[in-house]
BAGULUM-431437 format. One record per residue: residue in one letter; x, y, z of N, C-alpha, C in turn; residue number from 1. Coordinates in steps of 0.02 Angstrom, whole numbers, plus 50000, padded with zeros to 5 digits. Layout:
// residues N
a / X / Y / Z / X / Y / Z / X / Y / Z / NUM
...
END
This chain:
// residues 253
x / 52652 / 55922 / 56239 / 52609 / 55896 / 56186 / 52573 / 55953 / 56152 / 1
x / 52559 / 55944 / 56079 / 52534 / 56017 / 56065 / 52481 / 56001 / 56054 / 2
x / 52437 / 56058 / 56029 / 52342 / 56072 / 56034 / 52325 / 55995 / 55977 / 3
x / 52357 / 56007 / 55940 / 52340 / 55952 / 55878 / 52334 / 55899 / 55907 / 4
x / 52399 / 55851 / 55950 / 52384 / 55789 / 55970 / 52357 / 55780 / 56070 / 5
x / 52349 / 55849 / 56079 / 52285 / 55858 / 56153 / 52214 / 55837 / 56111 / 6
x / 52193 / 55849 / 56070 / 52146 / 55849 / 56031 / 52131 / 55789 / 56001 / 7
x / 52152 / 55762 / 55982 / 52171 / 55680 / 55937 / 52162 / 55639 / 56020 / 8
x / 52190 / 55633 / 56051 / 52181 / 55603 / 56132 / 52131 / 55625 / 56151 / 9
x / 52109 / 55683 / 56165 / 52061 / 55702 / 56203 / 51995 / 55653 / 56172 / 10
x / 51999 / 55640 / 56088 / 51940 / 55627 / 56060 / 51931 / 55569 / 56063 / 11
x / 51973 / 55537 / 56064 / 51974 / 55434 / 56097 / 51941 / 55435 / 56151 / 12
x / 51992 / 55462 / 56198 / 51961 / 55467 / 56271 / 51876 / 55460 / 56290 / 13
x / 51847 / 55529 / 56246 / 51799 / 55552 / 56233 / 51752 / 55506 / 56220 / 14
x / 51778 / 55451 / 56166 / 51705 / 55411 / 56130 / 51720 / 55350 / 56162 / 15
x / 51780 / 55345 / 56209 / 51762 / 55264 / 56231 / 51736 / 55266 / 56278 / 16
x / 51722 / 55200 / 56288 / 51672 / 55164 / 56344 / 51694 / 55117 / 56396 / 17
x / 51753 / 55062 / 56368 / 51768 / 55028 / 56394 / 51860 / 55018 / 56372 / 18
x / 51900 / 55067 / 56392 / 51944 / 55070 / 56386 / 51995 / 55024 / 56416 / 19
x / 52040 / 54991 / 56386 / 52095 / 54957 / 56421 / 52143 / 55000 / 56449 / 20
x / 52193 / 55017 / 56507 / 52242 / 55068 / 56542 / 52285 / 55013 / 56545 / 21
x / 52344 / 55007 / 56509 / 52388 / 54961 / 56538 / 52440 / 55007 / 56561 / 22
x / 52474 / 55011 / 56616 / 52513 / 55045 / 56647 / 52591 / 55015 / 56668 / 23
x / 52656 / 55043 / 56656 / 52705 / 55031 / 56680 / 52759 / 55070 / 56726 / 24
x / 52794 / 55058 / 56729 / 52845 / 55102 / 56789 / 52846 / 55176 / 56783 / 25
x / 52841 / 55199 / 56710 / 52852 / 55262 / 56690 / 52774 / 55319 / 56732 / 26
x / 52763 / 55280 / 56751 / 52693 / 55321 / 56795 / 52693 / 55338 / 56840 / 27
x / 52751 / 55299 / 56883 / 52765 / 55307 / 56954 / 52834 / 55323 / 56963 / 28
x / 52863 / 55346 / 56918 / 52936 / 55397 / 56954 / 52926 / 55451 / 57000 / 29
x / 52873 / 55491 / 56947 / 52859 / 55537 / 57000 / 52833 / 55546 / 57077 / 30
x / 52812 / 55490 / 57094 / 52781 / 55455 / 57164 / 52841 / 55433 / 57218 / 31
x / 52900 / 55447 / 57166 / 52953 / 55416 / 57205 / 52987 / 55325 / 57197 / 32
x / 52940 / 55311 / 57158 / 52957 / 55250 / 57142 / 53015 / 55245 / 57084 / 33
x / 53075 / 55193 / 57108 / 53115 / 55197 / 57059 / 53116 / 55165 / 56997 / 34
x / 53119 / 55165 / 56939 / 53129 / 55125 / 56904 / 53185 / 55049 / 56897 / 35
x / 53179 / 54992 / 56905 / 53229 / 54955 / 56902 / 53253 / 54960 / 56865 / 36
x / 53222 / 54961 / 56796 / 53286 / 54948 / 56743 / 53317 / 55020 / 56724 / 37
x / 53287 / 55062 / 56767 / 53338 / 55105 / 56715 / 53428 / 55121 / 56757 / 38
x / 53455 / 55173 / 56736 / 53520 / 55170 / 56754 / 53540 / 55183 / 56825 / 39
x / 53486 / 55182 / 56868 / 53497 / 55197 / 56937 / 53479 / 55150 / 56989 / 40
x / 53410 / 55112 / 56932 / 53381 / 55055 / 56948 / 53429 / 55001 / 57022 / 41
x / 53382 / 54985 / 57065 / 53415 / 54930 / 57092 / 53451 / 54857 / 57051 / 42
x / 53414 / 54844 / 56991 / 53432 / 54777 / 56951 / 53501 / 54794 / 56920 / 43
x / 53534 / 54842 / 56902 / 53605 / 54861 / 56897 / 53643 / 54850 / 56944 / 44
x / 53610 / 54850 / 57011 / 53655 / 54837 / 57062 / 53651 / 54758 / 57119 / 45
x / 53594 / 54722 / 57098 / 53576 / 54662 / 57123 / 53568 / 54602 / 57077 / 46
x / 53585 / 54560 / 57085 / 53559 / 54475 / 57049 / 53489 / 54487 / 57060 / 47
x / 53446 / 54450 / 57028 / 53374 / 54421 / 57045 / 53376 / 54356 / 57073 / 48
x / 53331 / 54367 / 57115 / 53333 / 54307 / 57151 / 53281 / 54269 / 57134 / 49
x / 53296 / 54208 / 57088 / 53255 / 54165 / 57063 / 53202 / 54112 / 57141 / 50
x / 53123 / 54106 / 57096 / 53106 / 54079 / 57125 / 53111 / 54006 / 57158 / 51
x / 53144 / 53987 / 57128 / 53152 / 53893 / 57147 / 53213 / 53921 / 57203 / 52
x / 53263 / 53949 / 57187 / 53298 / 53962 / 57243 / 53276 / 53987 / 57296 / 53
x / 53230 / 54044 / 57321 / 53191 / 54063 / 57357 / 53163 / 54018 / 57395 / 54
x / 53129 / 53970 / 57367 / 53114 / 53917 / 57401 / 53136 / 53856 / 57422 / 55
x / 53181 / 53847 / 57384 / 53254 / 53795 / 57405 / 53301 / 53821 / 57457 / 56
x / 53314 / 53882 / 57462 / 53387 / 53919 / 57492 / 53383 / 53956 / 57524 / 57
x / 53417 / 53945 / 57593 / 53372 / 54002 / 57652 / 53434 / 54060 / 57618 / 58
x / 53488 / 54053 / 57619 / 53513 / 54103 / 57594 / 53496 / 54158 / 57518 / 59
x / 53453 / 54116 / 57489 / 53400 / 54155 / 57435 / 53361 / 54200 / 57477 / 60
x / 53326 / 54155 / 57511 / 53266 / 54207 / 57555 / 53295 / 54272 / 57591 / 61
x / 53340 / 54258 / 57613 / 53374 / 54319 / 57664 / 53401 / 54372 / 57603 / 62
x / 53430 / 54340 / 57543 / 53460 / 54399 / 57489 / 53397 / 54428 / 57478 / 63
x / 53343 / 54384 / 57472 / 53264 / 54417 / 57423 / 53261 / 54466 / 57476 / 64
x / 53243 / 54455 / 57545 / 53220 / 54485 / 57579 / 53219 / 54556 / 57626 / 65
x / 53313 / 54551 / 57575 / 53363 / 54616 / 57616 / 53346 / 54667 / 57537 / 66
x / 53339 / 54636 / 57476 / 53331 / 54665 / 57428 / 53275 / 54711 / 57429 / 67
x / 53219 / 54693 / 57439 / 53151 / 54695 / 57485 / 53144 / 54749 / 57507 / 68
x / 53167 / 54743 / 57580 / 53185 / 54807 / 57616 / 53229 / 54859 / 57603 / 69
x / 53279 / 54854 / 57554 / 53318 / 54923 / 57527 / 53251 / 54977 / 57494 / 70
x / 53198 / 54923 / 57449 / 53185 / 54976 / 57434 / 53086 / 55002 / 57482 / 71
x / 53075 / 54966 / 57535 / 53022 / 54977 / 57577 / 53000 / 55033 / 57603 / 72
x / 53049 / 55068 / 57615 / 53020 / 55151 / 57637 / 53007 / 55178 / 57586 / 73
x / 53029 / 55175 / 57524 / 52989 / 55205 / 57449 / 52936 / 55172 / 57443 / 74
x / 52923 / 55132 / 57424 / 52870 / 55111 / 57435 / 52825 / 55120 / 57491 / 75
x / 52822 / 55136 / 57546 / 52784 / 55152 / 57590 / 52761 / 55224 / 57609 / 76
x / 52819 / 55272 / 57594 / 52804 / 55336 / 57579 / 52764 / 55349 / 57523 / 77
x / 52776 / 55319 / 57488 / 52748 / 55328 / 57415 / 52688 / 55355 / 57395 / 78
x / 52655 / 55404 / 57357 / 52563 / 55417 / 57364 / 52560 / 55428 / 57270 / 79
x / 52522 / 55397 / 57261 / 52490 / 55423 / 57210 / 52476 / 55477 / 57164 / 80
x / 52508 / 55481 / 57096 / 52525 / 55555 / 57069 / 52474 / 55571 / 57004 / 81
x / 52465 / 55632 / 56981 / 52415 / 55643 / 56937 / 52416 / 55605 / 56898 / 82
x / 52447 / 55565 / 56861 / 52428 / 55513 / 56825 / 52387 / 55451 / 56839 / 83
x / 52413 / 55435 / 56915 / 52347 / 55372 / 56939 / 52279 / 55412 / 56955 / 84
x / 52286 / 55480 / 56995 / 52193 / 55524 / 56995 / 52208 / 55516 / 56948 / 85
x / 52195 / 55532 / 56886 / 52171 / 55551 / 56813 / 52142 / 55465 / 56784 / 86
x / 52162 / 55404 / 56796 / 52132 / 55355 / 56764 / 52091 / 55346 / 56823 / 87
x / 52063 / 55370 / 56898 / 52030 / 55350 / 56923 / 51970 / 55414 / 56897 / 88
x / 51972 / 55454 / 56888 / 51923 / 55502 / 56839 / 51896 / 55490 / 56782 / 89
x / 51927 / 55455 / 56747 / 51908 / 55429 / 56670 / 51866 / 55349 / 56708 / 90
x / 51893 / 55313 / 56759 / 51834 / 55261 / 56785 / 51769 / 55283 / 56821 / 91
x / 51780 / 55349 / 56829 / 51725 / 55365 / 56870 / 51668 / 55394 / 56809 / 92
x / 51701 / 55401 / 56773 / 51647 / 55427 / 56716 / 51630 / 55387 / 56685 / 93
x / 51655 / 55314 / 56691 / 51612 / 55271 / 56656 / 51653 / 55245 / 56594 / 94
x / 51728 / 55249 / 56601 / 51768 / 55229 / 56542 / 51802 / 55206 / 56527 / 95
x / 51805 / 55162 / 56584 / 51856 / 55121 / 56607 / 51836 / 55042 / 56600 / 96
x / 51866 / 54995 / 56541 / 51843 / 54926 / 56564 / 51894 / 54877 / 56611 / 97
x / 51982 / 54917 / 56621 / 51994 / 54864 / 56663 / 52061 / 54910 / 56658 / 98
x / 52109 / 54920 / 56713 / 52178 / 54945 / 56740 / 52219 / 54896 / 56739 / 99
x / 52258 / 54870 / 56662 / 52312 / 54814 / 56709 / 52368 / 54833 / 56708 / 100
x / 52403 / 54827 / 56744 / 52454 / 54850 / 56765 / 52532 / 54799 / 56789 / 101
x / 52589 / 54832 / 56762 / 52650 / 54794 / 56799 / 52676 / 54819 / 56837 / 102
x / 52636 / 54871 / 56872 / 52686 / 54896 / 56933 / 52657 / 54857 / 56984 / 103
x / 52691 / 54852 / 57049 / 52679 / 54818 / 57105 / 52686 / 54863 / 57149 / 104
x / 52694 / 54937 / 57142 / 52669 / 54989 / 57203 / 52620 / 54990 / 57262 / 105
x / 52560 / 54980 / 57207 / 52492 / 54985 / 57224 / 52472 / 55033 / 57234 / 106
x / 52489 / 55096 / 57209 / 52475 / 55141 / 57193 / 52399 / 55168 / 57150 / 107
x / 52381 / 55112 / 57114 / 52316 / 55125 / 57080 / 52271 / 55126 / 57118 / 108
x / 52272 / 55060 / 57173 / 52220 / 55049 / 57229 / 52220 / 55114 / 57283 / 109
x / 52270 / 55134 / 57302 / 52276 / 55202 / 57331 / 52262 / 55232 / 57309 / 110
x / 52251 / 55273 / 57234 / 52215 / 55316 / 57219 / 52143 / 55315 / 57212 / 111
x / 52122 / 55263 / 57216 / 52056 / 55229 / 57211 / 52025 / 55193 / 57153 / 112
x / 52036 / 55162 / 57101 / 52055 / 55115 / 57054 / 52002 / 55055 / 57079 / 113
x / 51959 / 55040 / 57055 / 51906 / 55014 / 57093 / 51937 / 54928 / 57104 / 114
x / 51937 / 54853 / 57109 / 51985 / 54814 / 57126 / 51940 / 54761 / 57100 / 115
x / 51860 / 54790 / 57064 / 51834 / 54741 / 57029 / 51871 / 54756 / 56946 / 116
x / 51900 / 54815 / 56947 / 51940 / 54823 / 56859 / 52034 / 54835 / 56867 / 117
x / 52054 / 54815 / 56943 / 52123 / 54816 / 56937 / 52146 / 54745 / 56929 / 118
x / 52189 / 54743 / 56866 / 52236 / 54702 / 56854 / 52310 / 54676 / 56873 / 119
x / 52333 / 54673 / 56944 / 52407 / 54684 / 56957 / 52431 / 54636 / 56911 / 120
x / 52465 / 54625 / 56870 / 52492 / 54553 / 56852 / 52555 / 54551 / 56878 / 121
x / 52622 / 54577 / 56898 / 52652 / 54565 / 56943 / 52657 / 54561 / 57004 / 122
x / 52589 / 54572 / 57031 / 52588 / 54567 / 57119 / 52591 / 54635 / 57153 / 123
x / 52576 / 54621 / 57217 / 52596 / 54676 / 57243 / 52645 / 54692 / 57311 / 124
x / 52674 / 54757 / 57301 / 52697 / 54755 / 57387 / 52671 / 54764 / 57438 / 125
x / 52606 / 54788 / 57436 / 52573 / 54821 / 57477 / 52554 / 54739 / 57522 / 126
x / 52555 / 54669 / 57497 / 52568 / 54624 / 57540 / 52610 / 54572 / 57556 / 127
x / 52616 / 54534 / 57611 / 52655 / 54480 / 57592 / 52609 / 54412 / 57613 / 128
x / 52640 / 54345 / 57569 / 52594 / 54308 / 57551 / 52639 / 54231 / 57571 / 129
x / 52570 / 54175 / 57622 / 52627 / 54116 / 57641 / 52634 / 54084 / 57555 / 130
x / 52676 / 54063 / 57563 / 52685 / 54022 / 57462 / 52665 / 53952 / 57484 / 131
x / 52629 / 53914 / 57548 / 52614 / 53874 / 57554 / 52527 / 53863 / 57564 / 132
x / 52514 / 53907 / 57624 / 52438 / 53908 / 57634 / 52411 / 53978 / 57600 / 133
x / 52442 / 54033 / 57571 / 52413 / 54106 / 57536 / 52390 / 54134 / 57584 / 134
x / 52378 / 54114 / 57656 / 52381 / 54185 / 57687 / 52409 / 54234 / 57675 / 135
x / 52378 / 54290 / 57674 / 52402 / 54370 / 57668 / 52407 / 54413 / 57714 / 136
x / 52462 / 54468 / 57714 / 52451 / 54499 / 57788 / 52488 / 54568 / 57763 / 137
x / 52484 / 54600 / 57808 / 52530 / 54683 / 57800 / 52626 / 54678 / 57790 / 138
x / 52637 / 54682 / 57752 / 52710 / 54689 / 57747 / 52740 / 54715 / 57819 / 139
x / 52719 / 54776 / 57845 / 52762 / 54832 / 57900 / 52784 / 54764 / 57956 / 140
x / 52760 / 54738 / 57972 / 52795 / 54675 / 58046 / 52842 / 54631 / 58024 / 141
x / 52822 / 54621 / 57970 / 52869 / 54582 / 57939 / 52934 / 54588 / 57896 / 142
x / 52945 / 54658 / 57862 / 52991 / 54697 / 57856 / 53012 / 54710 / 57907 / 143
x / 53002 / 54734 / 57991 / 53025 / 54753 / 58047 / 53079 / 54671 / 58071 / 144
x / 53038 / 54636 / 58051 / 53032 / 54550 / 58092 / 53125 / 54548 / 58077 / 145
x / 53139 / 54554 / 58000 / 53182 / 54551 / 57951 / 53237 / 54606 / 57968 / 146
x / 53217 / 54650 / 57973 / 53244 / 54703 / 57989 / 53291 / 54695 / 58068 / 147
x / 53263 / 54684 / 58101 / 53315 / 54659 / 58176 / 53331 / 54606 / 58167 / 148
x / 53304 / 54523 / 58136 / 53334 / 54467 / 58157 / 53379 / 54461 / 58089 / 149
x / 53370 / 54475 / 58053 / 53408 / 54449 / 58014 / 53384 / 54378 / 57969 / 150
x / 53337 / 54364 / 57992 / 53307 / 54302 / 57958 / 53225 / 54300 / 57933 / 151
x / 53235 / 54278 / 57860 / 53153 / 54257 / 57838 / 53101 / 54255 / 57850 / 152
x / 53063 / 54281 / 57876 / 52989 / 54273 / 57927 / 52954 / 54210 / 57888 / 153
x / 52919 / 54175 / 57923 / 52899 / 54127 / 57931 / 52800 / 54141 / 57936 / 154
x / 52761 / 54101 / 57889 / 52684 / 54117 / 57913 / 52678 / 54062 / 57982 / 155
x / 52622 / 54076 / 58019 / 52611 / 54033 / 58073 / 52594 / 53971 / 58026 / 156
x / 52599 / 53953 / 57983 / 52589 / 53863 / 57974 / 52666 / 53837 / 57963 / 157
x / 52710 / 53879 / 57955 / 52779 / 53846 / 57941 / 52785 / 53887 / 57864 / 158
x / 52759 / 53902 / 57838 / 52777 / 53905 / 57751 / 52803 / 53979 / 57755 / 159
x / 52853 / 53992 / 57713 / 52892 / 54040 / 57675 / 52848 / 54100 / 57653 / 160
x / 52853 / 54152 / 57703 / 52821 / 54246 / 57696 / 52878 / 54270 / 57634 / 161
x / 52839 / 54286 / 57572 / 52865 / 54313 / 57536 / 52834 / 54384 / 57503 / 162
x / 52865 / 54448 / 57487 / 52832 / 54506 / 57480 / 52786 / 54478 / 57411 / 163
x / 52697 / 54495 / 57398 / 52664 / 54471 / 57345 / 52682 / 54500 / 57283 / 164
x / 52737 / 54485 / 57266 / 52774 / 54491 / 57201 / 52782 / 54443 / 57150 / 165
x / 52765 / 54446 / 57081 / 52812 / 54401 / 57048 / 52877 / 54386 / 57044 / 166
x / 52902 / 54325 / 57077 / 52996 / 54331 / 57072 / 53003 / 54310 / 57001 / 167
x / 53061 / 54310 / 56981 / 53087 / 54275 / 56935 / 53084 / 54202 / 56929 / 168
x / 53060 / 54191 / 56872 / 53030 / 54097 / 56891 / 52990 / 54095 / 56897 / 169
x / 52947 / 54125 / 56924 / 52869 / 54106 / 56947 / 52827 / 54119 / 56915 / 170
x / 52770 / 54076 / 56917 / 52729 / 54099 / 56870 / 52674 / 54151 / 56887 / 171
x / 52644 / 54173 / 56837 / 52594 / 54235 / 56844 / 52527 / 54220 / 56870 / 172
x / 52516 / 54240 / 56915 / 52437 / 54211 / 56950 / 52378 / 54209 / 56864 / 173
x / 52367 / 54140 / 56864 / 52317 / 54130 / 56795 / 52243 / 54171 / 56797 / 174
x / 52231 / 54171 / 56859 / 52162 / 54214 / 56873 / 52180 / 54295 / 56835 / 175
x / 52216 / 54300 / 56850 / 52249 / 54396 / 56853 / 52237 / 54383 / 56750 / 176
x / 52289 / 54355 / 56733 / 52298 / 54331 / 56676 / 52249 / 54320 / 56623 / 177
x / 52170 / 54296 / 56653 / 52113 / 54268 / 56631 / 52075 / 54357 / 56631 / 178
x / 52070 / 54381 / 56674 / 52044 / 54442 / 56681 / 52075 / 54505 / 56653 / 179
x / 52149 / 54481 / 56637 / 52171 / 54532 / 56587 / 52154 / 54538 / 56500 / 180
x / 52172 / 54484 / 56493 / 52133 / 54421 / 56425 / 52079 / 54454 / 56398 / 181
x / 52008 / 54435 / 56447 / 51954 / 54436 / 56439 / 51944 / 54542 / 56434 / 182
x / 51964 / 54596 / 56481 / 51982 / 54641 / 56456 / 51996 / 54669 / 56407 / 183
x / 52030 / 54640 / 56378 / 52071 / 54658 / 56310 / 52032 / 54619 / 56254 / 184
x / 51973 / 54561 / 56265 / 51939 / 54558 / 56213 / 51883 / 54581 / 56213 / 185
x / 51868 / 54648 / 56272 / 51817 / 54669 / 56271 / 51812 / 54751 / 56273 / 186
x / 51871 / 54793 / 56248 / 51923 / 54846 / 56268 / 51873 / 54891 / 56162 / 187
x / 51855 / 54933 / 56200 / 51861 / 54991 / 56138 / 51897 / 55020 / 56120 / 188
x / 51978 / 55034 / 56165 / 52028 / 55068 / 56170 / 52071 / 55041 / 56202 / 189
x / 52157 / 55057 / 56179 / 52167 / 55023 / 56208 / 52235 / 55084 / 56222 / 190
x / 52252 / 55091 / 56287 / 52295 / 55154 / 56325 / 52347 / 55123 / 56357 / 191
x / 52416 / 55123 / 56316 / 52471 / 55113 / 56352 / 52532 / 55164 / 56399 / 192
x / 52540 / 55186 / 56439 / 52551 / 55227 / 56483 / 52625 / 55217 / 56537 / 193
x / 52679 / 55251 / 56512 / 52743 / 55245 / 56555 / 52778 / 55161 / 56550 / 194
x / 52778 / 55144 / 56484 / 52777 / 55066 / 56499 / 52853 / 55061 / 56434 / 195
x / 52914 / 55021 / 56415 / 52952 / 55007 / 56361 / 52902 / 54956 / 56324 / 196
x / 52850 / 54935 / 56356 / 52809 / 54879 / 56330 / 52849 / 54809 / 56288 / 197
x / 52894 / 54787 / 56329 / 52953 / 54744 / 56327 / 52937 / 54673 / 56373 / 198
x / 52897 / 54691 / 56409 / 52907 / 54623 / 56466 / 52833 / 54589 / 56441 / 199
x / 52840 / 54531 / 56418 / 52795 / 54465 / 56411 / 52789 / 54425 / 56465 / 200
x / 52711 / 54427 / 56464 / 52654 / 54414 / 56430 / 52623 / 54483 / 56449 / 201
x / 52640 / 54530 / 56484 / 52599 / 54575 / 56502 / 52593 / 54611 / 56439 / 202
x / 52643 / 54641 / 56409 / 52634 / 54693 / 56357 / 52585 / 54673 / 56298 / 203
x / 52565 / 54594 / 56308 / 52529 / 54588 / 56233 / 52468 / 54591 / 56250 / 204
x / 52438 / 54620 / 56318 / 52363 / 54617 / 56323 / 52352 / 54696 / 56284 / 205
x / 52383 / 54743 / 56284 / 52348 / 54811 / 56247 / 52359 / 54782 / 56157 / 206
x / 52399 / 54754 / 56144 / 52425 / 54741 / 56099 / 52380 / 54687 / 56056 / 207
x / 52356 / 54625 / 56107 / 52280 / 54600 / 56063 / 52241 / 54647 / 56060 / 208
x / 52215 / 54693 / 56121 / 52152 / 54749 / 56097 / 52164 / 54776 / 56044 / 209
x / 52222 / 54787 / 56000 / 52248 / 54845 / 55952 / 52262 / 54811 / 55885 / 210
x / 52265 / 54724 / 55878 / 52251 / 54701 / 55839 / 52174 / 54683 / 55822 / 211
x / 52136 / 54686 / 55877 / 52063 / 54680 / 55853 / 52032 / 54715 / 55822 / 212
x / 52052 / 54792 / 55819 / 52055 / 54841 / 55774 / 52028 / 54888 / 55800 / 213
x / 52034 / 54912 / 55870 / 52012 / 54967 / 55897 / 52096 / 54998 / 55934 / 214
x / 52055 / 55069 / 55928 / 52120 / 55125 / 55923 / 52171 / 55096 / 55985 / 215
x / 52238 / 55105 / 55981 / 52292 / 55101 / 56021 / 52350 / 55167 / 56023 / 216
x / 52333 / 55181 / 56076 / 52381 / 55243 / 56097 / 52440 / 55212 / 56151 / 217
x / 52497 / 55243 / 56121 / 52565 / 55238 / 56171 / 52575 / 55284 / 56179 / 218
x / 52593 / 55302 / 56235 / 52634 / 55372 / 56284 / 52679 / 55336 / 56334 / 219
x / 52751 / 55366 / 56304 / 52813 / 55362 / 56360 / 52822 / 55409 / 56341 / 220
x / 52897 / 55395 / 56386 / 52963 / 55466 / 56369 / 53016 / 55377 / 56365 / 221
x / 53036 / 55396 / 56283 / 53072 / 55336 / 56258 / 53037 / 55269 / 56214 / 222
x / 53086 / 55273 / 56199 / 53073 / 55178 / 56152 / 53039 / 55142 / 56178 / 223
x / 52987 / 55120 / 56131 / 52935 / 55069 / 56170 / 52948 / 54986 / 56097 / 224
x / 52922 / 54940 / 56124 / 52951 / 54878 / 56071 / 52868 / 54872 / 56025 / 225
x / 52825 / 54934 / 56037 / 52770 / 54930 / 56000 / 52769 / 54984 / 55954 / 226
x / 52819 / 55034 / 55954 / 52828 / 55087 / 55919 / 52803 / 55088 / 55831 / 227
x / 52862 / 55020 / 55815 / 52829 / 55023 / 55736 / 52762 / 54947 / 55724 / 228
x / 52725 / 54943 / 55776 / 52676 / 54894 / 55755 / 52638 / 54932 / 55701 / 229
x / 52605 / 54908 / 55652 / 52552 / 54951 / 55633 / 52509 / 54950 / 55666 / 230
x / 52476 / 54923 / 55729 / 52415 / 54914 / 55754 / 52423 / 54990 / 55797 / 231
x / 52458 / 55031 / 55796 / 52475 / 55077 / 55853 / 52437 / 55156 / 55816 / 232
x / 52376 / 55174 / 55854 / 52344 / 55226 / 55797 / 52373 / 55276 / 55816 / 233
x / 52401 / 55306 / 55901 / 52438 / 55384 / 55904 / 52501 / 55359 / 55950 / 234
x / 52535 / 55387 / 55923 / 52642 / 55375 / 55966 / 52636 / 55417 / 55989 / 235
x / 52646 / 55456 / 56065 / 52671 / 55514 / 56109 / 52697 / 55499 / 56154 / 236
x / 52761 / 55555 / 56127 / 52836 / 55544 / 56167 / 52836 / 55607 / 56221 / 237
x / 52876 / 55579 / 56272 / 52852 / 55634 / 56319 / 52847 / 55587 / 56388 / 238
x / 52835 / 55651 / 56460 / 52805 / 55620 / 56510 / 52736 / 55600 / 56530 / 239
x / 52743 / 55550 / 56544 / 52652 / 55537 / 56540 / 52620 / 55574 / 56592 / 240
x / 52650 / 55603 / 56658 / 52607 / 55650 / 56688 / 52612 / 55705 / 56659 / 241
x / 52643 / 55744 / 56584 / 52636 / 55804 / 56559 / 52589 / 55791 / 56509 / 242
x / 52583 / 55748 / 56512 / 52522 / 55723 / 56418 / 52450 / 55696 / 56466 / 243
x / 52446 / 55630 / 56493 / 52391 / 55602 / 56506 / 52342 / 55657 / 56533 / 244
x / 52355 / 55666 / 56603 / 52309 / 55689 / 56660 / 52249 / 55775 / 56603 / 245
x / 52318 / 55795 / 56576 / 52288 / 55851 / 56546 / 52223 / 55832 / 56497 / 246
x / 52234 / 55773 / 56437 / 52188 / 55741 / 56409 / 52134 / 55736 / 56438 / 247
x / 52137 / 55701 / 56500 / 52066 / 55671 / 56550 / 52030 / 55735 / 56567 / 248
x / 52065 / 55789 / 56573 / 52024 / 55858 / 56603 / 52008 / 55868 / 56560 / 249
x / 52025 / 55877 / 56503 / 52001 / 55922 / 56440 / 51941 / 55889 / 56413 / 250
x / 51928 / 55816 / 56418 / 51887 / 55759 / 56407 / 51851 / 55753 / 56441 / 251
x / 51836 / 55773 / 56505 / 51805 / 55780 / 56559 / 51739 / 55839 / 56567 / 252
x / 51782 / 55875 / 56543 / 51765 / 55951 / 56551 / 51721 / 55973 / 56491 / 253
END
């Protein structure tokens, strides 16, 4: 990124207050997390396993659940890369009105991402959840459970342990949804970050902030489906851990 548009970022950064961070996959390659859709992606190489089947079809559950675990040790190794410190720096200074996010790493919360302004809207891995009573519990026993028997884990009331993900089919927790909403009508800025900004309903929460008429910045590396909005005040192409983190220091500092 050159001095001209370090400078143009740095100065948003700078005057907001209550910034929206919407975050997508492109944040967490470097963490080790893979991208699905792209060409290496697991979704090139798996069906999705729809939710009604999941819950209809023990043979759904066992595909969901082997799918699951291919990719569990990335995810568990996984830590947090200068791009998640750097939005937990810009919250610590007071500039942050809300993190929402479509990754399901949980990576933000590991970096420290405070959990009264994180938004998961796809869920997360970091648990798994009964789909009958919502007990929650640690993935690791239950990936193990799966891992030797070969079969579905089960919560102690009888109901279906599923990793806290959005499947396909299902709907988006409305709470998450309400708090992203309300964010974005209360956002001075609005910061899109490693995202194609392609998947609905999530992508249109930076996207109302940016029609309300406060500044909207995109940063990938690649085509985003907000590229020619006019609501979009700076485009930067690129990696977002070579552009962002540097902004926040320079803004900081």
């Amino acid at each position: 990124m050159d001095r001209d548009h370090t400078t143009v970022l740095g100065n948003y950064l700078c005057t907001a207050e209550n910034a929206l961070i919407f975050t997508g996959a492109g944040i967490s390659t470097s963490s080790g997390i893979p991208d699905f859709r792209g060409p290496q992606g697991v979704w090139t190489r798996r069906q999705p396993v729809y939710f009604h089947d999941f819950m209809s079809l023990e043979a759904a559950r066992t595909e969901h659940w082997d799918y699951k675990l291919e990719g569990w040790n990335a995810f568990r190794s996984a830590r947090p890369n200068v791009v998640h410190h750097a939005i937990v720096a810009l919250e610590r200074a007071g500039k942050v009105r809300a993190v929402v996010t479509q990754n399901i790493d949980g990576l933000h919360r590991l970096a420290g991402t405070s959990a009264e302004l994180l938004v998961e809207l796809h869920g997360t891995n970091a648990l798994v959840e009964c789909q009958t009573c919502h007990w929650q519990d640690d993935p690791a026993p239950h990936f193990e459970f799966f891992r030797l028997n070969r079969r579905p884990p089960l919560c102690h009331c009888g109901g279906f342990l599923k990793p806290a993900t959005i499947s396909f089919g299902q709907s988006l927790d409305p709470r998450e949804l309400e708090r992203a909403s309300k964010a974005a009508m209360e956002a001075d800025l609005a910061v899109a970050l490693g995202s194609t900004l392609s998947v609905y309903p999530a992508a249109s929460f930076p996207l109302v902030a940016a029609q309300r008429g406060v500044p909207y910045i995109v940063i990938n590396r690649g085509a985003t489906d907000h590229d020619h909005e006019p609501c979009v005040t700076l485009r930067l192409e690129g990696d977002v851990s070579d552009i962002f983190p540097a902004a926040v220091e320079a803004t900081l500092a």
